[in-house]
NUDO-480428 format. One line per field, with one value per residue (C-alpha): residue number from 0; residue in three letters; x, y, z. Coordinates in nm, 4 decimals, padded with zeros to 6 digits. Each point is the difference from the previous one (the first is absolute). Example, Ala and Ser with C-alpha at 12.3 -4.5 7.8 and 13.67 -1.06 7.14 Angstrom:
# residues 2
i = (0  1)
aa = (ALA  SER)
c1 = (01.2300  00.1370)
c2 = (-00.4500  00.3440)
c3 = (00.7800  -00.0660)
# end
This chain:
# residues 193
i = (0  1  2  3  4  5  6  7  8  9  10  11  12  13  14  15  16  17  18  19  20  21  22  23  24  25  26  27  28  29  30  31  32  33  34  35  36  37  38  39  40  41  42  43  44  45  46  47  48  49  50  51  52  53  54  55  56  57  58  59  60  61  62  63  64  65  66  67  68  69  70  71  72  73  74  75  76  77  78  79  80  81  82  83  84  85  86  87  88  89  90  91  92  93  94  95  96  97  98  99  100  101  102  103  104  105  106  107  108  109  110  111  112  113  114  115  116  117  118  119  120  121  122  123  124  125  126  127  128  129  130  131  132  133  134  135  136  137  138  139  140  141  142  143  144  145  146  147  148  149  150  151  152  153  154  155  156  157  158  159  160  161  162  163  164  165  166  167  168  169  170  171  172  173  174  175  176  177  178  179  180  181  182  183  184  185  186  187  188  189  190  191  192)
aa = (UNK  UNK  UNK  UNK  UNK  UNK  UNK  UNK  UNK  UNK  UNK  UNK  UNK  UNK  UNK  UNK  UNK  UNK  UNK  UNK  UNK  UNK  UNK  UNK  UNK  UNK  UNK  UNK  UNK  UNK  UNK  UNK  UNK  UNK  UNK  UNK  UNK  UNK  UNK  UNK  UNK  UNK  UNK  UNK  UNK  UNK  UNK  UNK  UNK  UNK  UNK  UNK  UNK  UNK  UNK  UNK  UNK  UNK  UNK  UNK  UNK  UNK  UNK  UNK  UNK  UNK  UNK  UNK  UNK  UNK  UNK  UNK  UNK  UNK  UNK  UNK  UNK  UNK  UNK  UNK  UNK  UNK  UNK  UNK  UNK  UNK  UNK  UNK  UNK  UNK  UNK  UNK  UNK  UNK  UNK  UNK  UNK  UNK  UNK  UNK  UNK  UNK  UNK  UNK  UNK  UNK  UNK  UNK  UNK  UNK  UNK  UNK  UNK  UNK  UNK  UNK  UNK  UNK  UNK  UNK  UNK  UNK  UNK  UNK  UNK  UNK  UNK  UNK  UNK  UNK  UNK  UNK  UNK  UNK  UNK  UNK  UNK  UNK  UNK  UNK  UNK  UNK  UNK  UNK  UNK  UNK  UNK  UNK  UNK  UNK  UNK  UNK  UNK  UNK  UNK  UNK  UNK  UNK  UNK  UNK  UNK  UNK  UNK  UNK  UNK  UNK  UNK  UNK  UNK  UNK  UNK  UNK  UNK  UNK  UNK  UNK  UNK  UNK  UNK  UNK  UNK  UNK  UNK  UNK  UNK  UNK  UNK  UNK  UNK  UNK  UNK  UNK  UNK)
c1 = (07.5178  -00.3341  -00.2807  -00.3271  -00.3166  -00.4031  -00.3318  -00.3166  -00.3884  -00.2169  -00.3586  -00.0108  00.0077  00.3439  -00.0786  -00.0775  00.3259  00.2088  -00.0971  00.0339  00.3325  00.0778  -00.0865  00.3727  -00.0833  -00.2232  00.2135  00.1251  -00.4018  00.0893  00.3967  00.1089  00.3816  -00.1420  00.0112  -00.0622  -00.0288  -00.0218  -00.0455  00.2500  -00.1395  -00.2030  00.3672  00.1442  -00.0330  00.1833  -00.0856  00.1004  00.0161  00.1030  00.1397  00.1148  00.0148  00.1866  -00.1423  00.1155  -00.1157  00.0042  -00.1054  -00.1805  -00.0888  -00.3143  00.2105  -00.3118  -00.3698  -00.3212  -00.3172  -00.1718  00.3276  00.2519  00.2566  00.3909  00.2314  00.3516  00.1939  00.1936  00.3328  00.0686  -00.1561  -00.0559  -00.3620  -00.2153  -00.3184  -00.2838  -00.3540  -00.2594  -00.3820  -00.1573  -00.3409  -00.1552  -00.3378  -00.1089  00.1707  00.4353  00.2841  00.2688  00.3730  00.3012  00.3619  00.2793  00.4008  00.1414  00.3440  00.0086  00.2246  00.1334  00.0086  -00.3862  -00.1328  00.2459  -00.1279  -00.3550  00.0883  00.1358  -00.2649  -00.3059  -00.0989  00.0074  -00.2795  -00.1953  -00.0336  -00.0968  -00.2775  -00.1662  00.0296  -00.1892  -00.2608  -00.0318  -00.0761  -00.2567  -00.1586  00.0276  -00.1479  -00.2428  -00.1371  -00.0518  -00.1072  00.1610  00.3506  00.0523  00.1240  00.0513  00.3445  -00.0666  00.2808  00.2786  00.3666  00.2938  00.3694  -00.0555  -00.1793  -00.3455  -00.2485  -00.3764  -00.2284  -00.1872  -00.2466  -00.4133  -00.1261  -00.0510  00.3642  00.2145  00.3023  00.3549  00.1079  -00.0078  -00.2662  -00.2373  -00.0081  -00.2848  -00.0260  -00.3321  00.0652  00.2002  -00.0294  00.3634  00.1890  00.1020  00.3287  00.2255  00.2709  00.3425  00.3793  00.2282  00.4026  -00.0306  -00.2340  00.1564  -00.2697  00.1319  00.0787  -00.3741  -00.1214)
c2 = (01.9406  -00.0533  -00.1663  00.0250  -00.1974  00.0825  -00.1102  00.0918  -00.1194  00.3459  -00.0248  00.1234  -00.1212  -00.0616  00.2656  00.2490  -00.0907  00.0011  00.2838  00.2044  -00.0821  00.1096  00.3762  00.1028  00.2939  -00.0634  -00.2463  00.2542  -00.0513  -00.3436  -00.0920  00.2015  00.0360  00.1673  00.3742  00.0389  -00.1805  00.1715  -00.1638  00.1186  -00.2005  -00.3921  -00.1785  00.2825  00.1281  00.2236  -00.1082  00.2492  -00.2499  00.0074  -00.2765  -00.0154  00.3953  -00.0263  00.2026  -00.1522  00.0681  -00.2600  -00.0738  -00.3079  -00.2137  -00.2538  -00.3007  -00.2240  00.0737  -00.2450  00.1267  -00.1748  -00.2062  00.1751  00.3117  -00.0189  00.3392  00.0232  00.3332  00.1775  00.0901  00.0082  -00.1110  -00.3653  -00.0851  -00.2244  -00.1956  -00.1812  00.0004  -00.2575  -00.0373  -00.3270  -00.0946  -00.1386  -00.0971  00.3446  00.2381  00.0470  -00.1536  00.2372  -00.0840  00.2600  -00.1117  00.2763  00.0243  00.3174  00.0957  00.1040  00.3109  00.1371  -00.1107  00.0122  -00.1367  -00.2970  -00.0835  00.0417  -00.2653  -00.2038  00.0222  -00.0524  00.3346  00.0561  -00.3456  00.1550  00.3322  -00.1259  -00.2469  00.2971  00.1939  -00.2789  -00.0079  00.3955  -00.0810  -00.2565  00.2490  00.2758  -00.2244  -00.1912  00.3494  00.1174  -00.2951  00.1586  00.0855  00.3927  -00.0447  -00.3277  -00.0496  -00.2881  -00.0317  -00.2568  00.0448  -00.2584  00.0404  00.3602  -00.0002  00.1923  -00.2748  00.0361  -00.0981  -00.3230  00.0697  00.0256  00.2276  00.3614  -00.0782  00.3335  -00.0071  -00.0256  00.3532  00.2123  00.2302  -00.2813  -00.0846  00.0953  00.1029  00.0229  00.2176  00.2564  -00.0031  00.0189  -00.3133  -00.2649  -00.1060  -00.3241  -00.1594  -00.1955  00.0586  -00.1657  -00.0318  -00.1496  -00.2631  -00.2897  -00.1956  -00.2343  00.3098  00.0450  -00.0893)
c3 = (07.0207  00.2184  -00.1554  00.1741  -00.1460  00.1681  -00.1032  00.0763  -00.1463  -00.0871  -00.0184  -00.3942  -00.3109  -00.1946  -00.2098  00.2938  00.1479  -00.2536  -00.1751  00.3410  -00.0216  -00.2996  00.1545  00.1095  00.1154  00.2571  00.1751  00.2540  00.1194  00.1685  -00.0778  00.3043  -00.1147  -00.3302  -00.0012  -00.3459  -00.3428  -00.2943  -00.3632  -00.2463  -00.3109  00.0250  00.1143  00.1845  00.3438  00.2089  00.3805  00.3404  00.3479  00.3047  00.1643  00.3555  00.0073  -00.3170  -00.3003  -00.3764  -00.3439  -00.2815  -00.3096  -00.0890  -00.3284  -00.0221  -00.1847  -00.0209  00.0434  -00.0947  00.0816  00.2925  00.0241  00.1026  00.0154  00.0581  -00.0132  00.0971  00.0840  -00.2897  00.2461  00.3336  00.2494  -00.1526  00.0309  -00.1602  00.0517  -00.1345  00.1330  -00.1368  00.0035  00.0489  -00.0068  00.3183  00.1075  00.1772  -00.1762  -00.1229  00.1877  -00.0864  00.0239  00.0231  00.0097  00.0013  00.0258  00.1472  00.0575  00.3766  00.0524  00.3584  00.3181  00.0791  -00.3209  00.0137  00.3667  -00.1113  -00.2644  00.2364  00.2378  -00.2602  00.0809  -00.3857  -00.0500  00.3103  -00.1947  -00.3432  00.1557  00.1744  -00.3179  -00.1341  00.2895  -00.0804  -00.3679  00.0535  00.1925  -00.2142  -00.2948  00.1772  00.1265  -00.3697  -00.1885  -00.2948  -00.1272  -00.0058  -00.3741  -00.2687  -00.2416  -00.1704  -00.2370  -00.0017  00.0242  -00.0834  00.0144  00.1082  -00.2717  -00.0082  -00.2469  -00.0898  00.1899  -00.0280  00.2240  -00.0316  -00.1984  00.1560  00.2191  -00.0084  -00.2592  00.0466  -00.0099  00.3337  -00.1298  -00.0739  00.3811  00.2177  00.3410  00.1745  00.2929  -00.1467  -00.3507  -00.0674  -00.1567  00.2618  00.0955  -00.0758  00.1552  -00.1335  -00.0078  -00.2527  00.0319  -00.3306  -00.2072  00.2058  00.1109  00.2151  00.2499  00.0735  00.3551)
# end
């Protein structure tokens, strides 16, 4: 199993950040190993990537999600993946966190995990989302609903936040619902990153 942890500070508010994030479907604008994301319901994704010239489909379950907090997802079968990312408040803007286990598999995917080539990627992909935020000021859609144990909840948020279910999210640049992200092998929570 490789673990690789990043951070980065973005120049946005928690909320910007976060809710960004939230937007699955875009992420194959600035993860580079994403070739597509596409949300199946508010816990369930199915993700297409590429890693080291190896092409894999998944699917994944959000297994915890608080607004402005943070969103953890863990993959449904092989391969294992899971990860957490987290959204602090700092004084110019959102120090986001992401921590992820993979299960390497192959010859060149093990020696990129043994190299750190695998941490190297994931802080650029970082780097590219700061920009890709930064540059917009604005999330390109908003889910604001919580989820716990798998478990889709309603949301406690402000008044005028989007809903739990998938058709109550918003998207602002392409008016179709956005994307989430999580994988479950279970309700165990001790096997979140």
């Amino acid at each position: 199993m490789s673990t690789i942890t990043a951070d980065i500070d973005v120049n946005v508010p928690v909320r910007t950040a976060y809710e960004q994030w939230t937007q699955f479907e875009s992420f194959p604008e600035y993860l580079s190993s994403v070739e597509k994301v596409t949300q199946l319901d508010d816990t369930m994704t199915h993700w297409v990537v590429n890693v080291a010239g190896t092409r894999r489909e998944f699917d994944a379950r959000i297994v915890d999600q608080v607004p402005d907090d943070h969103i953890s997802w863990r993959s449904v079968d092989e391969p294992r993946h899971a990860g957490r990312v987290s959204f602090v408040p700092g004084d110019e803007g959102t120090h986001v966190e992401l921590s992820m286990e993979w299960e390497p598999e192959g010859f060149v995917e093990k020696a990129g995990a043994t190299l750190h080539l695998d941490d190297m990627a994931v802080k650029r992909d970082l780097q590219r989302f700061k920009e890709f935020i930064e540059s917009r000021h604005e999330p390109t859609g908003a889910w604001r609903g919580e989820v716990h144990g798998g478990v889709t909840e309603p949301s406690t948020g402000a008044a005028g936040d989007a809903g739990t279910s998938s058709a109550a999210r918003t998207s602002t640049a392409s008016g179709t619902p956005g994307p989430r992200s999580d994988d479950v092998r279970g309700d165990d929570p001790d096997l979140l990153v």
